[in-house]
mmCIF file of the C-alpha atoms, coordinates in Angstrom:
data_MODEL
# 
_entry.id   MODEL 
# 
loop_
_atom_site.group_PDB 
_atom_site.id 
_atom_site.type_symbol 
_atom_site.label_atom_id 
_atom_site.label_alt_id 
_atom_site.label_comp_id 
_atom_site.label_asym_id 
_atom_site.label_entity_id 
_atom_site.label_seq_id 
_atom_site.pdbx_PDB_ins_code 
_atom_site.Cartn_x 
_atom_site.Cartn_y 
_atom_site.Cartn_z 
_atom_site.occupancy 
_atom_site.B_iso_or_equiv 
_atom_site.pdbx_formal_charge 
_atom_site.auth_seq_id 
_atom_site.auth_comp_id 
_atom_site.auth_asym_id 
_atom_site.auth_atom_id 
_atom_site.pdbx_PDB_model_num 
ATOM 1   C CA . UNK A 1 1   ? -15.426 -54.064 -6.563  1.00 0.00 ? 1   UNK A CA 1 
ATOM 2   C CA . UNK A 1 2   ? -11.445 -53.777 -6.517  1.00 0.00 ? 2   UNK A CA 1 
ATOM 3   C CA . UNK A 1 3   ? -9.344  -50.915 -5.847  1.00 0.00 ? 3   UNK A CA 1 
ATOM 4   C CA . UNK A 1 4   ? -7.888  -51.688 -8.818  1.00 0.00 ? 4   UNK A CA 1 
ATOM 5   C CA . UNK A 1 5   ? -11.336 -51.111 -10.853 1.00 0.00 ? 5   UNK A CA 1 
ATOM 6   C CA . UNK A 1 6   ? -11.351 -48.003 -9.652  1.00 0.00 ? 6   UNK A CA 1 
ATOM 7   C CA . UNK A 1 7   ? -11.746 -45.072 -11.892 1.00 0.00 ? 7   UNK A CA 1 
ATOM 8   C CA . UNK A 1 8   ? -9.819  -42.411 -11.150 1.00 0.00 ? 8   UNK A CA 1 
ATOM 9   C CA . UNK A 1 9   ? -11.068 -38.440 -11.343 1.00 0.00 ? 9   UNK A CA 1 
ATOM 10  C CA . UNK A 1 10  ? -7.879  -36.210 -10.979 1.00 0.00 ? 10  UNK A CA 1 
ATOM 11  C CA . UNK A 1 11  ? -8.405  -32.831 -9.954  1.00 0.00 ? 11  UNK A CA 1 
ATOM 12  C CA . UNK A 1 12  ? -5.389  -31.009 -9.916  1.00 0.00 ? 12  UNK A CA 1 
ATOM 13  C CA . UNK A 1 13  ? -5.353  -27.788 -11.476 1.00 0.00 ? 13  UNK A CA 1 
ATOM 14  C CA . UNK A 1 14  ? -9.135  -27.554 -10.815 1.00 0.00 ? 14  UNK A CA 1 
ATOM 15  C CA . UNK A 1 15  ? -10.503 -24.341 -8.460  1.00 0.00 ? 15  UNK A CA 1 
ATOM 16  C CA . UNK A 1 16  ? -13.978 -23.838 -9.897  1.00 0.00 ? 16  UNK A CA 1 
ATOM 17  C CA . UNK A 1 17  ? -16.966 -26.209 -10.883 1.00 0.00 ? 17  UNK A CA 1 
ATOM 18  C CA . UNK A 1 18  ? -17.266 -24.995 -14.286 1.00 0.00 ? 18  UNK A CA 1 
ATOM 19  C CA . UNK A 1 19  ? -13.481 -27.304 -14.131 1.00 0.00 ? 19  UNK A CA 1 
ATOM 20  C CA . UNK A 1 20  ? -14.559 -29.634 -11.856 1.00 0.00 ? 20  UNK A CA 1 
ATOM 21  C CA . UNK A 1 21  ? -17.625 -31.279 -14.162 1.00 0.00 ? 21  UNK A CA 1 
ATOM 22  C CA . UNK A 1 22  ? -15.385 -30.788 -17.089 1.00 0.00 ? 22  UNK A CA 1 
ATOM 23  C CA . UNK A 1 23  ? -12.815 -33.784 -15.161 1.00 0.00 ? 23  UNK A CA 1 
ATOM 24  C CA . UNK A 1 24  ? -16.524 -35.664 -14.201 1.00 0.00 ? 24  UNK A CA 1 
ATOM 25  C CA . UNK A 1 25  ? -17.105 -35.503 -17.977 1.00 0.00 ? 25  UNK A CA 1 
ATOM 26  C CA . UNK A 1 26  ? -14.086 -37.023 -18.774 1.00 0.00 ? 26  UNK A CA 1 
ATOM 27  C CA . UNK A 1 27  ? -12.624 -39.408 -16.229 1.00 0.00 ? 27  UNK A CA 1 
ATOM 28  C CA . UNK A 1 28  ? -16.697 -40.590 -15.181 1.00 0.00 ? 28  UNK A CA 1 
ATOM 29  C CA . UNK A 1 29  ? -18.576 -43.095 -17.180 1.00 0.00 ? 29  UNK A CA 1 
ATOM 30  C CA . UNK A 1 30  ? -21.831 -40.483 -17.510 1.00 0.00 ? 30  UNK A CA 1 
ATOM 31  C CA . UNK A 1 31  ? -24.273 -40.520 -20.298 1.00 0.00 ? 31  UNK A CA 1 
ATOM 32  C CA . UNK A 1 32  ? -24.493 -38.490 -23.028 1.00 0.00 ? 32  UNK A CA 1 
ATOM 33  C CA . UNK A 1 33  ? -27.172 -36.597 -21.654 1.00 0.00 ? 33  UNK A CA 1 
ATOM 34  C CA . UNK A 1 34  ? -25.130 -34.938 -18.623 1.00 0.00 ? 34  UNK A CA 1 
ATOM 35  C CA . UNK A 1 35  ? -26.295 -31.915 -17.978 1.00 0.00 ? 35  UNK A CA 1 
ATOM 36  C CA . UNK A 1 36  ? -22.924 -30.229 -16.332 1.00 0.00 ? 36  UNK A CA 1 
ATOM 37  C CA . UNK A 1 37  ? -25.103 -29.283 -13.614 1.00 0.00 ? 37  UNK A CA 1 
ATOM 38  C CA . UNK A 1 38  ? -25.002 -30.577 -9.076  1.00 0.00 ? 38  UNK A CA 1 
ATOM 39  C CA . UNK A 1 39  ? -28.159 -32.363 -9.342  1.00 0.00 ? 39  UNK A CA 1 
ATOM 40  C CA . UNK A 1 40  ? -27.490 -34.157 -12.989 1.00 0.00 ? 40  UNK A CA 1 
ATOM 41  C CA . UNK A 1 41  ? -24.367 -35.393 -11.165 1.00 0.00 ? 41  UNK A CA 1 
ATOM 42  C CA . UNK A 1 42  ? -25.706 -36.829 -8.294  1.00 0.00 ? 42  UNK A CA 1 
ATOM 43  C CA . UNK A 1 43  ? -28.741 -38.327 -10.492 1.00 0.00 ? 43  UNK A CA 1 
ATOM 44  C CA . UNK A 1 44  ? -25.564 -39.860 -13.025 1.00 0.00 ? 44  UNK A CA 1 
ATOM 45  C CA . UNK A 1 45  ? -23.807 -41.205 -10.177 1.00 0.00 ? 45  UNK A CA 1 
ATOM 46  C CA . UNK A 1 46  ? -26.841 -42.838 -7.706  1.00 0.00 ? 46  UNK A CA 1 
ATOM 47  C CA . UNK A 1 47  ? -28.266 -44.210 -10.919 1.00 0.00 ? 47  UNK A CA 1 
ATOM 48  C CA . UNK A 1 48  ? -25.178 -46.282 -12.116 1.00 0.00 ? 48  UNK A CA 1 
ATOM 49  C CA . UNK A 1 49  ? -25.889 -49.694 -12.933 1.00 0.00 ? 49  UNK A CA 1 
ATOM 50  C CA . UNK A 1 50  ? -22.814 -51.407 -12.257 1.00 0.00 ? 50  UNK A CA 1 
ATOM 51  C CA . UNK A 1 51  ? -20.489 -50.893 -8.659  1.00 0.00 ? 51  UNK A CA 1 
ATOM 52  C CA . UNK A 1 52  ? -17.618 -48.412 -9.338  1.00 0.00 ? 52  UNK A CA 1 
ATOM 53  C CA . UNK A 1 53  ? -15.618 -46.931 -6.582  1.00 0.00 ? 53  UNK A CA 1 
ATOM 54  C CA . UNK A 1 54  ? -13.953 -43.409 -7.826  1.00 0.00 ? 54  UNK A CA 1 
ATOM 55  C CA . UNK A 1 55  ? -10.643 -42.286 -6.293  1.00 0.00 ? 55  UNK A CA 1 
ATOM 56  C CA . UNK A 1 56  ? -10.407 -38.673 -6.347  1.00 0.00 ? 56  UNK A CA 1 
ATOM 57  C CA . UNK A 1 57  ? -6.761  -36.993 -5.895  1.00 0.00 ? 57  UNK A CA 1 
ATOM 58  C CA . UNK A 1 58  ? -5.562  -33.966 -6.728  1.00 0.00 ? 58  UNK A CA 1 
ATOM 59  C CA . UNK A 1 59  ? -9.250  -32.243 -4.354  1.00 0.00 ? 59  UNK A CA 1 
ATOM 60  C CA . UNK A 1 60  ? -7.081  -30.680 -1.821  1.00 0.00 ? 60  UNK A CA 1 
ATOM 61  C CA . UNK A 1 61  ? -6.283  -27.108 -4.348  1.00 0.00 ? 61  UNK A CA 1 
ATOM 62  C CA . UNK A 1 62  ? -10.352 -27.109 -5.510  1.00 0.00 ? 62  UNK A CA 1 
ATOM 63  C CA . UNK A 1 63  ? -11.472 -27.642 -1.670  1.00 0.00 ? 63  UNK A CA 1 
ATOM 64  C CA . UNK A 1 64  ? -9.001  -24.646 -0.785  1.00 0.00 ? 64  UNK A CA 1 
ATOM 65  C CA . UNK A 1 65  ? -10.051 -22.140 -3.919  1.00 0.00 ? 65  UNK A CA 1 
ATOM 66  C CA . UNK A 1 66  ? -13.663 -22.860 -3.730  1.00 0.00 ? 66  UNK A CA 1 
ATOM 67  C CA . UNK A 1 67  ? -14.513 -24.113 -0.283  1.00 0.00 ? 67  UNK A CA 1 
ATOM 68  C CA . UNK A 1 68  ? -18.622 -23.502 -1.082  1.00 0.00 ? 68  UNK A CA 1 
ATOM 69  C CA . UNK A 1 69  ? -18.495 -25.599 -4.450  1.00 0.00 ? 69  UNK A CA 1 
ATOM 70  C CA . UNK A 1 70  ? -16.061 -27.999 -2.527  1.00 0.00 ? 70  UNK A CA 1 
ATOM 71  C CA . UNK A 1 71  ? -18.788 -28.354 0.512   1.00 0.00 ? 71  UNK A CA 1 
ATOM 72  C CA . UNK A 1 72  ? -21.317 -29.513 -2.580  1.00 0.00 ? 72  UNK A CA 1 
ATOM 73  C CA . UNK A 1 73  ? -19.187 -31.733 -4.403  1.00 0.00 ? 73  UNK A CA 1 
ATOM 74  C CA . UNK A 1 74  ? -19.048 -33.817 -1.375  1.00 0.00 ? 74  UNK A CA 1 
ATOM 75  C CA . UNK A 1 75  ? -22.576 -33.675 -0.731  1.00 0.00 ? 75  UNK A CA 1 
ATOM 76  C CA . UNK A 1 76  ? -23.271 -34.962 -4.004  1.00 0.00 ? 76  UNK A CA 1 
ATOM 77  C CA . UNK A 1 77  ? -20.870 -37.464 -3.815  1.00 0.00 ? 77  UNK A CA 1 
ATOM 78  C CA . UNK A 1 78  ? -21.831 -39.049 -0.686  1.00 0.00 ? 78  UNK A CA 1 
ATOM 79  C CA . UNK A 1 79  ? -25.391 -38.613 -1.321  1.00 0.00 ? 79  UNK A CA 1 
ATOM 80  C CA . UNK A 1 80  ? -24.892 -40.418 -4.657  1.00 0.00 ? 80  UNK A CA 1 
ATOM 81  C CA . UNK A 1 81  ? -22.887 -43.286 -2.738  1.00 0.00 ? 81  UNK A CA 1 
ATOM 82  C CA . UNK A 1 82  ? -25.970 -43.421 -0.382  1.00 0.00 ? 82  UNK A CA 1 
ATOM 83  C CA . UNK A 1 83  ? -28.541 -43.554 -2.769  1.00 0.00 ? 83  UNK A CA 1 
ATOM 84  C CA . UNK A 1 84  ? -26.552 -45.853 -5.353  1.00 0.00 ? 84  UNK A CA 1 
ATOM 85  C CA . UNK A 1 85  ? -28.205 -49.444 -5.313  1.00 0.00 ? 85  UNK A CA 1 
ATOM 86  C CA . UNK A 1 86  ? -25.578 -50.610 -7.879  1.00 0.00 ? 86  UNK A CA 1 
ATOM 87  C CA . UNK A 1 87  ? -22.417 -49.689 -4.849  1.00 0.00 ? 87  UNK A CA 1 
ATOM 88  C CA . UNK A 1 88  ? -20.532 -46.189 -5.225  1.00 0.00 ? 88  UNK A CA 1 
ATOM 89  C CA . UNK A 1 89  ? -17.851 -45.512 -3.238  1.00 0.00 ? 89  UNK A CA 1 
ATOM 90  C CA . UNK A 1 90  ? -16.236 -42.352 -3.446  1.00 0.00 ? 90  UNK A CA 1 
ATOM 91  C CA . UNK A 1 91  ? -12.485 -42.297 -1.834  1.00 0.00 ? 91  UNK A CA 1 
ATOM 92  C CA . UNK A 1 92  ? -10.638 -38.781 -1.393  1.00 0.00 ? 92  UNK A CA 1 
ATOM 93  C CA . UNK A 1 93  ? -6.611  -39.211 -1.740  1.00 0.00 ? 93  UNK A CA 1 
ATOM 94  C CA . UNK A 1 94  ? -4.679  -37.947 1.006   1.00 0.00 ? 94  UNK A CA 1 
ATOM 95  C CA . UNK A 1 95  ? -1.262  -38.637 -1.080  1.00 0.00 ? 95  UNK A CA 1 
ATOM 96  C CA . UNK A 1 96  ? 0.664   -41.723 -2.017  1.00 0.00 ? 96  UNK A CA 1 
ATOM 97  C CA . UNK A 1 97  ? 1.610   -42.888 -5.490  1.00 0.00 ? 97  UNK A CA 1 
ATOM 98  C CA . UNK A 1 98  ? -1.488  -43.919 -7.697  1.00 0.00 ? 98  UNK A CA 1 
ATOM 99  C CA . UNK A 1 99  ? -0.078  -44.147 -10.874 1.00 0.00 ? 99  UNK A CA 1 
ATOM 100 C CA . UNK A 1 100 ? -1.089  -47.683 -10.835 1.00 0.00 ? 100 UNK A CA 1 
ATOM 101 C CA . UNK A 1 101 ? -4.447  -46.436 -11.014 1.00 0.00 ? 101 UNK A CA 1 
ATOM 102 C CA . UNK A 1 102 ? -4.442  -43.498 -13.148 1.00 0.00 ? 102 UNK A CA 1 
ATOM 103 C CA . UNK A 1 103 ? -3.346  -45.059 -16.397 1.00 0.00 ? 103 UNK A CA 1 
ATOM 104 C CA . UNK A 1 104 ? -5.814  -47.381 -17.851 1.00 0.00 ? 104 UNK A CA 1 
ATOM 105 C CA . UNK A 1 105 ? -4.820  -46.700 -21.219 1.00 0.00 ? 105 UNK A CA 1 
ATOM 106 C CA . UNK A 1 106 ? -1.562  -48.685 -21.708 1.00 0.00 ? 106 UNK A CA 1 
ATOM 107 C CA . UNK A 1 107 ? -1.430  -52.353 -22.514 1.00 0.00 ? 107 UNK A CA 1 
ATOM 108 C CA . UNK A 1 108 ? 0.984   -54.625 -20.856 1.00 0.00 ? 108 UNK A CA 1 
ATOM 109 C CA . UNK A 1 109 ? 3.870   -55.624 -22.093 1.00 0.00 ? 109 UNK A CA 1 
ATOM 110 C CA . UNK A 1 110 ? 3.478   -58.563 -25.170 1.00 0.00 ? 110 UNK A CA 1 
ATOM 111 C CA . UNK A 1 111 ? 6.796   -59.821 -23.855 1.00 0.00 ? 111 UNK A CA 1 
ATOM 112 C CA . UNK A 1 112 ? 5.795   -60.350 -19.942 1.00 0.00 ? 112 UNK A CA 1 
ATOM 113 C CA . UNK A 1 113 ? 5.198   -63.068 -18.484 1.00 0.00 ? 113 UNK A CA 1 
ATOM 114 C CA . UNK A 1 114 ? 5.148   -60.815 -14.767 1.00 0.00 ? 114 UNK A CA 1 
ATOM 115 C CA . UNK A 1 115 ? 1.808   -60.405 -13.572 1.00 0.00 ? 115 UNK A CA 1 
ATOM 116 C CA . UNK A 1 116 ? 0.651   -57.219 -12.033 1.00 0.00 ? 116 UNK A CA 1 
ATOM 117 C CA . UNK A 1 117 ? 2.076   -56.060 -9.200  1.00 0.00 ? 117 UNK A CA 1 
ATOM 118 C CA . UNK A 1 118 ? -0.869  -55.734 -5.928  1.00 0.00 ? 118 UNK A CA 1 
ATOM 119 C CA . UNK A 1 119 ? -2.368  -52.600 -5.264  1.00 0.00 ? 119 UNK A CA 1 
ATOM 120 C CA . UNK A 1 120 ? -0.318  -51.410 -2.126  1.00 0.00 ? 120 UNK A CA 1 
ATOM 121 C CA . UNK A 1 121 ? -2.164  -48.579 0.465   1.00 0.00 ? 121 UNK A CA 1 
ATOM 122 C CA . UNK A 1 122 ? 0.198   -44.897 0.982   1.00 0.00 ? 122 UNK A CA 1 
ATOM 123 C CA . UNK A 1 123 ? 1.843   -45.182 3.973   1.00 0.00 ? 123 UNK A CA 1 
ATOM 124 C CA . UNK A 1 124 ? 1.201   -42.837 6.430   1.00 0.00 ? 124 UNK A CA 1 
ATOM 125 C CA . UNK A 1 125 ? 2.486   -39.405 5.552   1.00 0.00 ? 125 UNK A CA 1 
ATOM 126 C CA . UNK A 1 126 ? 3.414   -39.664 2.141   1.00 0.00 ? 126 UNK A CA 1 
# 
């Protein structure tokens, strides 16, 4: 598992759970079945059958608005990354540039011949 594999869940804008599984729903790779609920996430995320490590950003604004949900949201997540036999690793942004990261969408450019640039770790402060 890469840093650069990493899927990305952005929270910004996010200060309630209702919000908060609505982002799981669509930046996580969860099954249909997802019941929007603490205990369906941490049974989604322990029972993934490939590695993933998720990089969330954007937490600090939830963690301040909803400090309780916040508290349980980390729970889940490390006791999903605990109980995961596949490898889960859940990494909380402090800051730094991750656009390399967040869009997975685009293609690269059909006329370069420039491969991808390395992942590079914030520097302290940013």
């Amino acid at each position: 598992m890469r840093i650069d594999d990493a899927v990305v869940l952005d929270l910004h804008g996010v200060t309630d759970k209702n919000a908060f599984l609505d982002r799981c729903v669509r930046a996580l790779p969860l099954p249909v079945w997802f019941g929007r609920n603490w205990d369906a996430l941490a049974d989604c995320l322990s029972g993934m059958r490939e590695p993933m490590a998720i990089v969330v950003t954007g937490w600090q604004s939830y963690a301040e608005a909803a400090p309780d949900e916040w508290s349980v949201a980390e729970e889940v997540f490390s006791a999903a990354a605990r109980a995961s036999s596949a490898g889960l690793a859940v990494l909380l942004s402090l800051g730094g540039d991750l656009a390399h990261l967040e869009d997975r969408t685009s293609t690269p450019a059909q006329d370069s011949d420039d491969p991808p640039a390395p992942p590079r770790a914030p520097g302290v402060g940013q």
